[in-house]
N, C-alpha and C positions, 0 to 999 in steps of 0.2 A: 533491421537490427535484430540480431536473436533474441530469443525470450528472456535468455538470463539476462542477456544486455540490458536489455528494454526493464526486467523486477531491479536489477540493481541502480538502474538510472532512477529511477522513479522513488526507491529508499534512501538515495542521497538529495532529492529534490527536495522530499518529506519529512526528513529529516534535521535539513537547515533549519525547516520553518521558513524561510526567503526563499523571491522569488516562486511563489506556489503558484501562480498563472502557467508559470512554463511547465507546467504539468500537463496542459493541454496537449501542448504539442505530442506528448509519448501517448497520447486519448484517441482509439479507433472514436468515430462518430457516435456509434450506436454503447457507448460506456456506458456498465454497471458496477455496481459498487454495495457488495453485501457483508456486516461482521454483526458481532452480535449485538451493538447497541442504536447502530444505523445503519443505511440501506437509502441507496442513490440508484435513479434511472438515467443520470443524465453526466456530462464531466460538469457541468456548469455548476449541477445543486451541489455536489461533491467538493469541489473547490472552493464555492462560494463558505461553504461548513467550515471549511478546514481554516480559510480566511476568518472566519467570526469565534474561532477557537483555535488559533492557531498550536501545530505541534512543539511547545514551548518547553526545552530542558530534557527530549526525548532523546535517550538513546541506544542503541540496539548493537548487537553481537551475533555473526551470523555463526549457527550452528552448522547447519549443511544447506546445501542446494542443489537444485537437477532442474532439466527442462528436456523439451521433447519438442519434437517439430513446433506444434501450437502452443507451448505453454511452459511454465517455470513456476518453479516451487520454492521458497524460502522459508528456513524453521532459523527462530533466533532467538535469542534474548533482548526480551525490552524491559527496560527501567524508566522511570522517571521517581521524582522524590515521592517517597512513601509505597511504592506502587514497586513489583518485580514478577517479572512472569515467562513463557515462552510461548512463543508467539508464530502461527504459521501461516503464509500466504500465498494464495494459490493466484498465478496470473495468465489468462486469459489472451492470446494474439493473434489477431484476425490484422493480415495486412500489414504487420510489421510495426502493429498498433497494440497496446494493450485494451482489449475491448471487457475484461470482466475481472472483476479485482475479488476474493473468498477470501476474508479474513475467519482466523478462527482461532481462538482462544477463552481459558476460563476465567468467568467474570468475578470469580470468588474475589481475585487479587485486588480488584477495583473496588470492593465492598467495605 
């Protein structure tokens, strides 16, 4: 699956909030997971977070995207109540897996 394939499938996964297990399946083996408030070595610890806090009432607006042989880029808009911001993500594809997920964004808006 190409890389934008692979960031957009994985934003509508994460998005519902349902069904986050089948996240796995878009997870090279060796997945990492870094943004500025956590930082996963594993898909397991990653999922399992997302499970115990799940992405409830989130929603997003893509501004632009690109990708490149290995990788794809997403910059959007994310909202949830009280909270509004833009939001960028960098994904990683070893294998036709996403093996490394770069979240990045300013924490001000969460404060």
């Amino acid at each position: 699956m190409p890389p934008l394939k692979l960031a957009n499938k994985y934003m509508e996964i994460f998005y519902s909030g349902t069904s986050l297990d089948t996240l796995k399946e878009l997870f090279y083996d060796q997945f990492k997971f870094k943004g500025p408030f956590f930082e996963f070595n594993t898909a397991d610890e990653y999922i399992s977070s997302l499970k115990s806090s799940p992405p409830d009432h989130f929603k997003y607006e893509i501004i632009e995207s690109y990708q490149n042989d290995d990788s794809a880029c997403l910059i959007y808009n994310f909202s949830k109540p009280g909270v509004t911001t833009v939001m960028t993500q960098s994904f990683k594809v070893t294998d036709n897996k996403i093996s490394e997920i770069l979240l990045v964004f300013d924490t001000k808006a969460f404060t």
